[in-house]
Backbone as CSV, one residue per row, in Angstrom:
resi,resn,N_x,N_y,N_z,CA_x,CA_y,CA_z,C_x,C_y,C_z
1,UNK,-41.314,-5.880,-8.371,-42.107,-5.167,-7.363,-43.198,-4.364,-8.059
2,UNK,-44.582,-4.268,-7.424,-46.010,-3.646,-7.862,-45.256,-2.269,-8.005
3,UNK,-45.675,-1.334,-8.779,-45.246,0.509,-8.844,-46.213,0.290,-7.614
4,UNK,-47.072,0.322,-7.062,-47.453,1.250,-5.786,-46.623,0.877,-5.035
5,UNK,-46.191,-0.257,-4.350,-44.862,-0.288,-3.840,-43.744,0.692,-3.802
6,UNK,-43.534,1.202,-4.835,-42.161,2.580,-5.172,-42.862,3.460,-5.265
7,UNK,-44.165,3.640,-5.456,-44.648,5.241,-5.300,-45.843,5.214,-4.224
8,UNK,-46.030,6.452,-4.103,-46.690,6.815,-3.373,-48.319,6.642,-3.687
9,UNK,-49.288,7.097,-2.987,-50.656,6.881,-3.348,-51.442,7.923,-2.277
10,UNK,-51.914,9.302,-2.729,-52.587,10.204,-2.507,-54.444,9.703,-2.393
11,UNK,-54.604,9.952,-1.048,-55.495,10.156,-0.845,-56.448,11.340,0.158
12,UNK,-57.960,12.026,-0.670,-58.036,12.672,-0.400,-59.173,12.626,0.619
13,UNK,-59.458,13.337,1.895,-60.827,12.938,2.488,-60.292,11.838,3.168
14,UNK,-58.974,12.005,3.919,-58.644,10.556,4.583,-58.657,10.393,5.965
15,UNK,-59.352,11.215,6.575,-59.265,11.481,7.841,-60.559,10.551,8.287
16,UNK,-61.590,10.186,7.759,-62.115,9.152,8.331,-62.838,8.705,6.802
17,UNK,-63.799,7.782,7.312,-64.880,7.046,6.501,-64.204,5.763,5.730
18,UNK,-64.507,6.251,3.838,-64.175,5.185,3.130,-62.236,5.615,2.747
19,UNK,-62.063,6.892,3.397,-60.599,7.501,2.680,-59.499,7.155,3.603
20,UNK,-60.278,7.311,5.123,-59.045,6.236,6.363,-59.266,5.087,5.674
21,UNK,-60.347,4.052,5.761,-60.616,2.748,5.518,-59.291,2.140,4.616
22,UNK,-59.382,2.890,3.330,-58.763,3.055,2.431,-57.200,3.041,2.334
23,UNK,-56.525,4.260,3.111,-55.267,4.088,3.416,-55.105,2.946,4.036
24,UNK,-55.345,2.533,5.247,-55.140,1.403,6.030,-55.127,0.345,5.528
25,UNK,-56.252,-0.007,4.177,-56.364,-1.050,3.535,-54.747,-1.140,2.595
26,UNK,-54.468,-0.226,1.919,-53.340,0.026,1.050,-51.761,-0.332,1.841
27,UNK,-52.046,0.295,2.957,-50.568,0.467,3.778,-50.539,-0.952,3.954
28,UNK,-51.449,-1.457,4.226,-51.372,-2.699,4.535,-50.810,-4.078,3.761
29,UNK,-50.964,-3.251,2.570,-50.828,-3.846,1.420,-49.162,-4.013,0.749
30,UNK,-48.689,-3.441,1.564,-47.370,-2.766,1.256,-46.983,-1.184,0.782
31,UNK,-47.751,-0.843,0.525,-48.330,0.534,0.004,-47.735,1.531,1.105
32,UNK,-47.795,2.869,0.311,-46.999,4.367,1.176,-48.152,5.338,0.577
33,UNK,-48.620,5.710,1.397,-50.097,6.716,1.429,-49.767,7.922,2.137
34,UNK,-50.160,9.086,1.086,-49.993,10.284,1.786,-51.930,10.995,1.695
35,UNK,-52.099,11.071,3.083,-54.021,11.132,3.203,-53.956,12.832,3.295
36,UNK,-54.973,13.585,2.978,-54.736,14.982,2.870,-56.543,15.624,3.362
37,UNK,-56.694,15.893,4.048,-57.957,16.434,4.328,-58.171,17.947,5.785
38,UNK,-59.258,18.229,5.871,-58.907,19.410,6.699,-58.607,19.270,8.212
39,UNK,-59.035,18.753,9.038,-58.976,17.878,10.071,-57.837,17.467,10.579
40,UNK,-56.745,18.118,11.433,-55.622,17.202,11.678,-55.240,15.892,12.805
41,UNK,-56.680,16.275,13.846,-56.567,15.295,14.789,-57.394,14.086,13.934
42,UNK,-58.282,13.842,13.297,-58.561,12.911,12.585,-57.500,12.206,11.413
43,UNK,-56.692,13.207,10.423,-55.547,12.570,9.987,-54.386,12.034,10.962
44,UNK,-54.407,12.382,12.159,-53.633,12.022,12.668,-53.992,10.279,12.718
45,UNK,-55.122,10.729,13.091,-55.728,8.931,14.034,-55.680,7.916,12.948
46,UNK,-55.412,8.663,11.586,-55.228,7.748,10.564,-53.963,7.266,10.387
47,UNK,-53.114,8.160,10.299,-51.709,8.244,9.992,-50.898,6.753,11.664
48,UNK,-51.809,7.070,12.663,-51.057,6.484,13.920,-51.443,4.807,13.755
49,UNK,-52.838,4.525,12.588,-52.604,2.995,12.892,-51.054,2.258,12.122
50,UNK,-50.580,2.863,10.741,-49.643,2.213,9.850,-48.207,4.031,10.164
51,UNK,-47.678,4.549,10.859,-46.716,5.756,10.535,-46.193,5.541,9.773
52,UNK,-45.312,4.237,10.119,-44.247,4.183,8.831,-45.115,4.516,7.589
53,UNK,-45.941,3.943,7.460,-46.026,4.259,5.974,-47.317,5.164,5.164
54,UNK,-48.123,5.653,6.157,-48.554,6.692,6.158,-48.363,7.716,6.770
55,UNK,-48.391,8.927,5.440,-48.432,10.372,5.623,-49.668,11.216,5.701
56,UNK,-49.174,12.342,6.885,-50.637,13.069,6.706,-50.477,14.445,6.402
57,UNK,-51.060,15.517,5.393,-51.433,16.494,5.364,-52.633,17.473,5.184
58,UNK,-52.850,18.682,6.551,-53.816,19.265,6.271,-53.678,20.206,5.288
59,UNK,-54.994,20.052,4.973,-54.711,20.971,3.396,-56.523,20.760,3.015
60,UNK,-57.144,21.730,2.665,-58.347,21.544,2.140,-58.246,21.854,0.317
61,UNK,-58.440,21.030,-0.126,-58.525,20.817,-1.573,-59.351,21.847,-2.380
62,UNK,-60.311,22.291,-1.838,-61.214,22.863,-2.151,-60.359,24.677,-2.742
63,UNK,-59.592,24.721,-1.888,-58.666,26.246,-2.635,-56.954,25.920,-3.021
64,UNK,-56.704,26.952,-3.608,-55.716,26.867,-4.348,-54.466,26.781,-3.613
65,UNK,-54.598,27.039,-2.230,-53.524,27.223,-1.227,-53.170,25.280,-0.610
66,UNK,-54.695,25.160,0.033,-54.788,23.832,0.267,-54.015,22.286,-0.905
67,UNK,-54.246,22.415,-2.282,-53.779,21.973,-3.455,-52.662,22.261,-3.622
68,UNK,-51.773,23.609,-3.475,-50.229,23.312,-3.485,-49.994,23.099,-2.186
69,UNK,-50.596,23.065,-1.219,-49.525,21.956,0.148,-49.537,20.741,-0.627
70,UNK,-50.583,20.170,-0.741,-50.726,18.521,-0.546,-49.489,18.479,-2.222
71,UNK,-49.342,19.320,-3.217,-48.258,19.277,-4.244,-47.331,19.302,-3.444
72,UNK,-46.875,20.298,-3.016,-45.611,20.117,-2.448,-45.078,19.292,-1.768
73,UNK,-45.950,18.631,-0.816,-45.612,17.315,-0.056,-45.280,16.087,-1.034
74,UNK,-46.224,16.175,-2.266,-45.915,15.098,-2.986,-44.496,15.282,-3.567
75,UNK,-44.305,16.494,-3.998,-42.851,16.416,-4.777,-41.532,16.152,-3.807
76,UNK,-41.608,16.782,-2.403,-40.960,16.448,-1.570,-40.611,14.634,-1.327
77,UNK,-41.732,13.945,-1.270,-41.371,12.988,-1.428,-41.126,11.776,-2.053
78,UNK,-41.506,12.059,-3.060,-41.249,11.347,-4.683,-42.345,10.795,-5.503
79,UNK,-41.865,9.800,-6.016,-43.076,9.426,-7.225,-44.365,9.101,-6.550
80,UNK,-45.307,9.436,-7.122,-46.794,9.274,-7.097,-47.083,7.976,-8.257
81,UNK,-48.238,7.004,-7.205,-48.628,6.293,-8.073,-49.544,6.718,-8.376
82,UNK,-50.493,7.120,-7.386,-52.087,6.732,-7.414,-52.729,7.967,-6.935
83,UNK,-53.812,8.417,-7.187,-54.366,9.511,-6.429,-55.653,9.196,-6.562
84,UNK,-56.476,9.383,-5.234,-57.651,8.860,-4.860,-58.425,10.028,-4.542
85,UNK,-59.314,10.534,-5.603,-60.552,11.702,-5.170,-61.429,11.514,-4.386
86,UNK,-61.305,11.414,-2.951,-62.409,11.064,-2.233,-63.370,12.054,-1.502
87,UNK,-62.541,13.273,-0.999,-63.325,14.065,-0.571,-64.345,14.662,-0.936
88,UNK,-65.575,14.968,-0.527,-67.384,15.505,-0.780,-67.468,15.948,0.160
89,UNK,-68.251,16.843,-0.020,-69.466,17.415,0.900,-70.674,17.631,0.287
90,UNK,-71.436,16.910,1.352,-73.383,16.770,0.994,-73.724,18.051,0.836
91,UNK,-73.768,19.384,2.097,-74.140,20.401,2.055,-73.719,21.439,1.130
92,UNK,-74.735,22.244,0.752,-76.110,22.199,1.496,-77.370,21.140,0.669
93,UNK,-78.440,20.640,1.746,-78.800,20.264,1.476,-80.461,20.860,1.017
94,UNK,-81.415,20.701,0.392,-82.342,21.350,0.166,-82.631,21.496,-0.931
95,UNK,-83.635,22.684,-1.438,-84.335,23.030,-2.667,-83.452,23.670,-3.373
96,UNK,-82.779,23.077,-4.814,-82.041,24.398,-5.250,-82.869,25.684,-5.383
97,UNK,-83.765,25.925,-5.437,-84.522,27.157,-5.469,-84.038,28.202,-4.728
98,UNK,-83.466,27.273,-3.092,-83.335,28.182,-1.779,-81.919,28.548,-2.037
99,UNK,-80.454,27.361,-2.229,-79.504,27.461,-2.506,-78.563,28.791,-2.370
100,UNK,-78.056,28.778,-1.641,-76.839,30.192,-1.827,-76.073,30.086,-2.744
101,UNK,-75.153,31.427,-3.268,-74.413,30.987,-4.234,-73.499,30.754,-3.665
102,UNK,-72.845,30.982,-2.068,-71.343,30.810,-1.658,-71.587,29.035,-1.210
103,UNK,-72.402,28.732,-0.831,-73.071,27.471,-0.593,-72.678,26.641,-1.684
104,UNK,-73.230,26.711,-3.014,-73.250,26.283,-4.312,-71.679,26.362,-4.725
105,UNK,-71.327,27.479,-4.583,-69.984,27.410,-5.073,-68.641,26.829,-3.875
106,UNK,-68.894,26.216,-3.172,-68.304,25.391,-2.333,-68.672,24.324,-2.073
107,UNK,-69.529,23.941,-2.223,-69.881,22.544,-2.287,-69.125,22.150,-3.805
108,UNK,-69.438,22.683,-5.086,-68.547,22.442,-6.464,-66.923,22.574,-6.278
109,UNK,-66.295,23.668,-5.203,-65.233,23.835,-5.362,-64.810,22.455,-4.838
110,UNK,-65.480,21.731,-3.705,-64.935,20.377,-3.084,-64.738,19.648,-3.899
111,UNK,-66.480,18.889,-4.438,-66.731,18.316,-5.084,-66.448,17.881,-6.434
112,UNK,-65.958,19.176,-7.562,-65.784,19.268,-8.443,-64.222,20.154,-8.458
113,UNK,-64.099,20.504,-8.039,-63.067,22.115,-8.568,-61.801,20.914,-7.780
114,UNK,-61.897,20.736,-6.789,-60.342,20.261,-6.253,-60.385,19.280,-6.733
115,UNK,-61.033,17.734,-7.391,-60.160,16.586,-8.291,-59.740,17.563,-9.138
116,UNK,-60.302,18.238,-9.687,-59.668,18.986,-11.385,-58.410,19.404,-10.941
117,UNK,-58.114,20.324,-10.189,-57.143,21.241,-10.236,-56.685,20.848,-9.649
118,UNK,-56.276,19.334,-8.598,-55.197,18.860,-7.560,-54.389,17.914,-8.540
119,UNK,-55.440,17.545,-9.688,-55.023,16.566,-10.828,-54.151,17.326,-11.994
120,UNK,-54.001,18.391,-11.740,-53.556,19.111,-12.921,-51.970,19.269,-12.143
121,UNK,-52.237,19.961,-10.353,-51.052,20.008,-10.106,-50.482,18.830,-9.645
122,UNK,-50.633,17.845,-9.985,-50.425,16.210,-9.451,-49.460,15.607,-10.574
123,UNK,-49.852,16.125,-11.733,-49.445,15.527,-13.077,-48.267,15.459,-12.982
124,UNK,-47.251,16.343,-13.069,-46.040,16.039,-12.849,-45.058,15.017,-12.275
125,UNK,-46.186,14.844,-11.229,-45.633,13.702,-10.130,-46.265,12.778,-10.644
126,UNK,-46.966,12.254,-11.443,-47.227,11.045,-11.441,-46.221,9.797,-12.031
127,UNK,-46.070,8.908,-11.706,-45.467,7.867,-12.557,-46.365,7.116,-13.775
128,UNK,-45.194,7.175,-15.035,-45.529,7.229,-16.264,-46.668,5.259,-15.817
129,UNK,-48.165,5.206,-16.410,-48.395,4.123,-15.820,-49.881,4.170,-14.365
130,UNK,-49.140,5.376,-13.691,-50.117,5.958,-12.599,-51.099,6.092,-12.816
131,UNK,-52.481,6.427,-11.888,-53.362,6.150,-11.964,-53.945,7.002,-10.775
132,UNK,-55.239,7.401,-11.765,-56.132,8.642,-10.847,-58.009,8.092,-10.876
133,UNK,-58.210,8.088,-9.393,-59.015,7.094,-9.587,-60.361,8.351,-8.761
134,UNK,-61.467,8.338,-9.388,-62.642,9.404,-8.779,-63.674,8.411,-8.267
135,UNK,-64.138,8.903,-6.751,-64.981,8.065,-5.794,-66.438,9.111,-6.656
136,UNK,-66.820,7.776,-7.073,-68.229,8.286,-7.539,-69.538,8.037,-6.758
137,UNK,-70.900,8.004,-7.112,-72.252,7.824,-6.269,-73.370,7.777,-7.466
138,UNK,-73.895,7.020,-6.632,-75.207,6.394,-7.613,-75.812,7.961,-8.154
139,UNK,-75.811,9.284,-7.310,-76.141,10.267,-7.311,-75.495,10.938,-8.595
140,UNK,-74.601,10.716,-9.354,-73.984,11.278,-10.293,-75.171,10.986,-11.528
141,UNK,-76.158,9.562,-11.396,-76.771,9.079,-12.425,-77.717,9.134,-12.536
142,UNK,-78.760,9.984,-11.027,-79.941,10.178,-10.909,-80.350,11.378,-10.244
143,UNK,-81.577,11.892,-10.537,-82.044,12.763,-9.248,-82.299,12.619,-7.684
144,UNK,-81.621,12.952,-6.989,-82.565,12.588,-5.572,-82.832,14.116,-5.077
145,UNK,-83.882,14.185,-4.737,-84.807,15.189,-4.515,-83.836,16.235,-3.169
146,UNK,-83.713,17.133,-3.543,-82.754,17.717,-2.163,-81.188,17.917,-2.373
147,UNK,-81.123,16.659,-3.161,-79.399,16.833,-3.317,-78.918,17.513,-4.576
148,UNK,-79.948,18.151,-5.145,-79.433,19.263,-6.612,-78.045,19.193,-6.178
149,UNK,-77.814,20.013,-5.780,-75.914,20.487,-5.448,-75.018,18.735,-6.055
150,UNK,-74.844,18.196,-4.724,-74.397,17.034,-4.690,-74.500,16.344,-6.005
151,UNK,-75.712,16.124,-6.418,-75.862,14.883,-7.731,-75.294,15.962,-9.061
152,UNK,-75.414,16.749,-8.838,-74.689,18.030,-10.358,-73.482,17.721,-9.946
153,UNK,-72.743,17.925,-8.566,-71.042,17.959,-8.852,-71.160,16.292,-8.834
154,UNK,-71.587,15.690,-8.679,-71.271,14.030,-9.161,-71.044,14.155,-10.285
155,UNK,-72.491,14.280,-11.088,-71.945,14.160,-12.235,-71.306,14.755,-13.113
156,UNK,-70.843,15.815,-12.709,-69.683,16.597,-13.176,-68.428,15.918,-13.041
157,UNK,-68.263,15.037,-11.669,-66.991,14.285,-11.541,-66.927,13.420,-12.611
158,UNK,-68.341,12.890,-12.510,-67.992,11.485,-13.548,-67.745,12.138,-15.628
159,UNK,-68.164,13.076,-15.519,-68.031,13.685,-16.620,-66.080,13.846,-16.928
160,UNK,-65.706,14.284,-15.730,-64.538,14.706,-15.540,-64.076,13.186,-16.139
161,UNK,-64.036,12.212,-15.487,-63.261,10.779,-15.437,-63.536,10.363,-16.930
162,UNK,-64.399,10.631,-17.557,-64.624,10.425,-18.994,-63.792,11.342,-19.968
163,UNK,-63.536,12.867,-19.394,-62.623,13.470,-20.591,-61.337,12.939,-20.125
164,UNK,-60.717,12.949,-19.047,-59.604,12.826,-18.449,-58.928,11.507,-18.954
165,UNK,-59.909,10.750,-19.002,-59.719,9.237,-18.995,-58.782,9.844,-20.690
166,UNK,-59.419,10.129,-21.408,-59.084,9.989,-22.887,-57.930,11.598,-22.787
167,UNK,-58.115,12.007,-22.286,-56.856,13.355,-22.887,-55.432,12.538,-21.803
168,UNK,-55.734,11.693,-20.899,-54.586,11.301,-20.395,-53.706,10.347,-20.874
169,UNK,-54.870,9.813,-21.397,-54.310,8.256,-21.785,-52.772,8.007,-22.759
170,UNK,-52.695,9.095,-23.730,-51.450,9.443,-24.207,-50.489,9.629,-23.452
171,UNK,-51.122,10.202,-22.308,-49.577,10.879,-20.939,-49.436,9.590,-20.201
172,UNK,-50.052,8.728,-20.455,-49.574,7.057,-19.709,-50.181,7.301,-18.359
173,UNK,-50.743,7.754,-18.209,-51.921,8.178,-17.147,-53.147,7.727,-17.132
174,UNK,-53.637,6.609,-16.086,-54.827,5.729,-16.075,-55.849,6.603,-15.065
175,UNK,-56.875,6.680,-15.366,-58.218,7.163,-15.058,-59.051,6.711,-15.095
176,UNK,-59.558,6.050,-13.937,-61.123,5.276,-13.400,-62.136,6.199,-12.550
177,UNK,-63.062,5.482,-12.708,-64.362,5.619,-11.469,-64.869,4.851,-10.803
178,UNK,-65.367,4.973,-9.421,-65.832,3.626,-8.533,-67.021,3.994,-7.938
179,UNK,-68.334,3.610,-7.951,-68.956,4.049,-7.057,-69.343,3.257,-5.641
180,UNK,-69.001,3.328,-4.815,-68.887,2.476,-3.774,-70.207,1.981,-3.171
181,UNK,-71.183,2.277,-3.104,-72.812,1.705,-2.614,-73.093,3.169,-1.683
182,UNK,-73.637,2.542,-0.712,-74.244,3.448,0.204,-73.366,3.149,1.289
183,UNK,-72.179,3.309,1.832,-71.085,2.957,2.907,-71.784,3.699,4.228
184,UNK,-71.466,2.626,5.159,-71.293,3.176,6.810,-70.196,4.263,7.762
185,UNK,-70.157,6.174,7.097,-69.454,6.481,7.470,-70.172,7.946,7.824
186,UNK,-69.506,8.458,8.280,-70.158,9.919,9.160,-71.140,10.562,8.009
187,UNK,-70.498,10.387,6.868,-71.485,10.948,5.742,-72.542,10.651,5.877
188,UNK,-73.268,9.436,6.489,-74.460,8.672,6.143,-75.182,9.305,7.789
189,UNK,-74.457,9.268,8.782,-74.599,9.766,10.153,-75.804,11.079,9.718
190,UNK,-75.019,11.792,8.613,-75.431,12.758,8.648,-76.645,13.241,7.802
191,UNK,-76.601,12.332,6.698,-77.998,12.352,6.174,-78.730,11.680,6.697
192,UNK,-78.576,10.495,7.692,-80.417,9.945,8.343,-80.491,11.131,9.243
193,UNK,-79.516,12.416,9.685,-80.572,13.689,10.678,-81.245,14.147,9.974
194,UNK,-80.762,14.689,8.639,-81.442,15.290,8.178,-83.117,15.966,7.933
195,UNK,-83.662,16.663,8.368,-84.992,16.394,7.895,-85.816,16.368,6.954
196,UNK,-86.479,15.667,6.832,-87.448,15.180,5.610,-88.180,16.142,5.171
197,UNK,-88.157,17.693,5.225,-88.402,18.390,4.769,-87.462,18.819,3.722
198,UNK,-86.126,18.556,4.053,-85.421,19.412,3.194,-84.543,18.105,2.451
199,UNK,-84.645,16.950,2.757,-84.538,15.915,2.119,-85.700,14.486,1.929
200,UNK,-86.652,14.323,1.167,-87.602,13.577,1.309,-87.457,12.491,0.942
201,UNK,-85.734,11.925,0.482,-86.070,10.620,0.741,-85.054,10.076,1.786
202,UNK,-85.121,10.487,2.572,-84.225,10.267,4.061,-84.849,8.915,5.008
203,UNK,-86.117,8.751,4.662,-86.495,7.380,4.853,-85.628,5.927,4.645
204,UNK,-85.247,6.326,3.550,-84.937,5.139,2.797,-83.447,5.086,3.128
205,UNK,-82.700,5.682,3.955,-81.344,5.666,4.129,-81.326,5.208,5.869
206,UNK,-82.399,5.943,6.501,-82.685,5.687,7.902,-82.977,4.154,7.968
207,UNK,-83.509,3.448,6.963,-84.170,1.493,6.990,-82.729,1.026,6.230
208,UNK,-81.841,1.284,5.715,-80.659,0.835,5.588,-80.296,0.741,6.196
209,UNK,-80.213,1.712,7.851,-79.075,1.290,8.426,-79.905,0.803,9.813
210,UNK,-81.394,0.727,9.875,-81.818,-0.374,10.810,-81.561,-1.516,10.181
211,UNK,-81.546,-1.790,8.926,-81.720,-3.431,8.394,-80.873,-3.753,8.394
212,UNK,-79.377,-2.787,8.550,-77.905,-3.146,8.340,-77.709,-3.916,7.056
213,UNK,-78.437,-3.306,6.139,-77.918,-2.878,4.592,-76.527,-2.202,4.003
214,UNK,-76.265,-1.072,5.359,-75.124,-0.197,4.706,-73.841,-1.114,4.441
215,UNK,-73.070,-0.970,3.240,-71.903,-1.321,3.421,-70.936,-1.265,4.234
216,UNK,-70.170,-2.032,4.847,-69.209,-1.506,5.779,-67.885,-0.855,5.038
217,UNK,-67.236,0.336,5.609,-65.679,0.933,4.937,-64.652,-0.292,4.890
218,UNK,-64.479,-1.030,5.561,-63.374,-1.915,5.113,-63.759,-2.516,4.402
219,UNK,-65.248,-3.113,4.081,-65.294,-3.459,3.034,-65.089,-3.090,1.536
220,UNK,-65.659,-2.057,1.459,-65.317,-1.108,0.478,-64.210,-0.633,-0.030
221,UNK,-63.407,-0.477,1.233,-62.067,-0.437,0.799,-61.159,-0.933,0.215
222,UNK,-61.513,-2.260,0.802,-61.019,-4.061,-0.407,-61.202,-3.909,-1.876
223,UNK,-62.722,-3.061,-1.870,-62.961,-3.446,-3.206,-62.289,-2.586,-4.516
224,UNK,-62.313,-0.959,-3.714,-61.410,-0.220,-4.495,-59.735,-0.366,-4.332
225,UNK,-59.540,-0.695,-3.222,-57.886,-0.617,-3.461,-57.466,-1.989,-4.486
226,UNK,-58.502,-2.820,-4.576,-58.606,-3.656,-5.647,-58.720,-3.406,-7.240
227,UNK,-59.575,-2.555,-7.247,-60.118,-1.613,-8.542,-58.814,-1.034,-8.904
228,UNK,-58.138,-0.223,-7.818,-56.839,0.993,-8.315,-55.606,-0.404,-8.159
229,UNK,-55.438,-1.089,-7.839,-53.983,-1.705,-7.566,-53.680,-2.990,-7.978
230,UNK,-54.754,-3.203,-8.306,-55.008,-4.815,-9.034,-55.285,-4.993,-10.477
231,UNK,-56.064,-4.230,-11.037,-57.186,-4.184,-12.162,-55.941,-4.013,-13.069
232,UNK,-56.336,-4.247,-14.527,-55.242,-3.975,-15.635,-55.398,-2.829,-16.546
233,UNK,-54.134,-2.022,-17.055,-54.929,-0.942,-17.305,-56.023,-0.220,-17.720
234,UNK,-56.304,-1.048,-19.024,-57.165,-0.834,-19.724,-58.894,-1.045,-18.955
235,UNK,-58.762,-2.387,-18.262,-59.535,-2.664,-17.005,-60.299,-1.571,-16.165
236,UNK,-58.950,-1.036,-15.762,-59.462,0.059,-15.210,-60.102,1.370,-15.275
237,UNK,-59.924,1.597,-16.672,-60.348,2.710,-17.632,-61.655,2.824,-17.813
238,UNK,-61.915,1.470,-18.477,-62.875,1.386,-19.826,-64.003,1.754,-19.134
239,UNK,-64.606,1.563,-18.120,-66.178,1.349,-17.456,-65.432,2.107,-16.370
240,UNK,-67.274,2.715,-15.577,-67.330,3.266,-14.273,-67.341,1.803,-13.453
241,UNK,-66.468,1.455,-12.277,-66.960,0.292,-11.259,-67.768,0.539,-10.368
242,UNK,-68.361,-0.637,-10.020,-69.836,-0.294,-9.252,-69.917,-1.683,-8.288
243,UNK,-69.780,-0.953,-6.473,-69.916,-2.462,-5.849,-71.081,-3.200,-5.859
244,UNK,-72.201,-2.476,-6.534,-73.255,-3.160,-7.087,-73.621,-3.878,-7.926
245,UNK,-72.497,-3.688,-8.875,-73.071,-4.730,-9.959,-72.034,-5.974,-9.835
246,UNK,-72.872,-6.851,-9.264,-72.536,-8.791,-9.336,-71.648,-8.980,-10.134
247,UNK,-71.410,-8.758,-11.661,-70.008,-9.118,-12.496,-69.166,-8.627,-11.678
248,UNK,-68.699,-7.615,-11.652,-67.661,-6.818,-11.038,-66.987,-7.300,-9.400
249,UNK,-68.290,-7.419,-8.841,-67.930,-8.077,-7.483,-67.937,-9.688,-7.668
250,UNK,-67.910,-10.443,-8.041,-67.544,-11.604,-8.237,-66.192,-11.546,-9.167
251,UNK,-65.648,-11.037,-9.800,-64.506,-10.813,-10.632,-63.617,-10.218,-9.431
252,UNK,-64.326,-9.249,-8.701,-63.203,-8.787,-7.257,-63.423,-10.172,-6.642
253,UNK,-63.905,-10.700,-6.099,-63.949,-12.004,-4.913,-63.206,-13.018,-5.879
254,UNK,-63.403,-13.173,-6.737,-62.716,-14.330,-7.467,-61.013,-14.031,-7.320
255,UNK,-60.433,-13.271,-7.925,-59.058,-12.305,-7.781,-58.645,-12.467,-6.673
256,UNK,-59.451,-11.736,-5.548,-58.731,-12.041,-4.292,-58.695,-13.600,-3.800
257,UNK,-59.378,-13.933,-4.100,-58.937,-15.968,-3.444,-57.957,-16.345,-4.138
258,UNK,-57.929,-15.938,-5.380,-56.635,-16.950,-6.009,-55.023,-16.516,-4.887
């Protein structure tokens, strides 16, 4: 039997988008998912397509209170395979010039502060083998004008998945990154409002989703619960995955047909 099968698989930000998509894709899989985000009528609506085998807890990651629920739930119910960093928040959006600091420092505590410190209190639970996997964005690797906040805690995440990757690897603890494209989920809802004053390239996200460019979440979801549950360890380590780059997605499409 697969270890995700006998353990569990934490995901965070699961109340809708690519982090429901996600559970559903897994449970489906045979998989036992415990989804953790702030929202309980939305975890619910997640938790009600698969019960048996998804769990839901509210808990916002972002503070220290929120991070030992979603611990405690895990130890309550046993081994952890997998833990999935999905939760972000865009805001605020704008000039860092304008930027607040309670603004700034909550958008990092999401973004950045809760993988760190949900991963630290996670460790315990993990199974020797397990695997901690960070939802990355093209934004970790570039500027986009407006999203200072956002593209700094990206790439702070992905910074993270690079030390982690190597101080874990002794603890038998696997550590990847995925960046999923530009997905069809409330996140995206919310940057084509935005205005082009305080984001100027909001154009270019608004003709994605007339041209129906955006990725769809189940799709996406295939591709990472593929990345975390399929891939071999080392596989999974070595490189950031990217549903953009053609090797990678033909190596996923190939895998799944056999």
């Amino acid at each position: 039997m697969r270890a995700y099968k006998t353990g569990w698989t934490l995901i965070t930000g699961g109340g809708s988008g690519l982090g429901q998509a996600l559970a559903w894709d897994i449970a489906a899989r045979g998989g036992r998912v415990i989804v953790a985000g702030r929202r309980p009528e939305a975890l619910e609506e997640t938790r009600a397509r698969a019960p048996e085998a998804i769990l839901a807890v509210t808990a916002d990651v972002a503070t220290p209170q929120g991070r030992d629920a979603v611990a405690q739930i895990v130890q309550d119910r046993g081994p952890l395979y997998g833990v999935v960093h999905n939760a972000a928040v865009l805001d605020p959006v704008g000039p860092l010039a304008e930027v607040s600091p309670e603004d700034w420092r909550y958008q990092q505590a999401v973004n950045v502060e809760g993988p760190l410190f949900l991963t630290q209190a996670l460790l315990p639970h993990l199974m020797h083998g397990g695997r901690i996997l960070h939802i990355s964005s093209g934004a970790a690797h570039r500027c986009l004008v407006g999203w200072g906040g956002y593209c700094s805690s990206k790439a702070a995440l992905y910074m993270l998945y690079l030390c982690l990757r190597e101080e874990l690897a002794p603890r038998g603890v696997h550590v990847g990154s995925v960046r999923p494209g530009v997905v069809d989920t409330p996140m995206q809802t919310r940057i084509r409002a935005t205005d082009a004053s305080r984001f100027p390239g909001v154009e270019r996200f608004r003709r994605l989703k007339a041209e129906g460019q955006l990725e769809s979440s189940e799709r996406v979801a295939d591709f990472v619960s593929w990345v975390l549950l399929d891939t071999g360890d080392r596989q999974f380590s070595e490189e950031e995955w990217d549903i953009g780059n053609e090797a990678q997605t033909r190596l996923w499409r190939d895998t799944r047909a056999l």
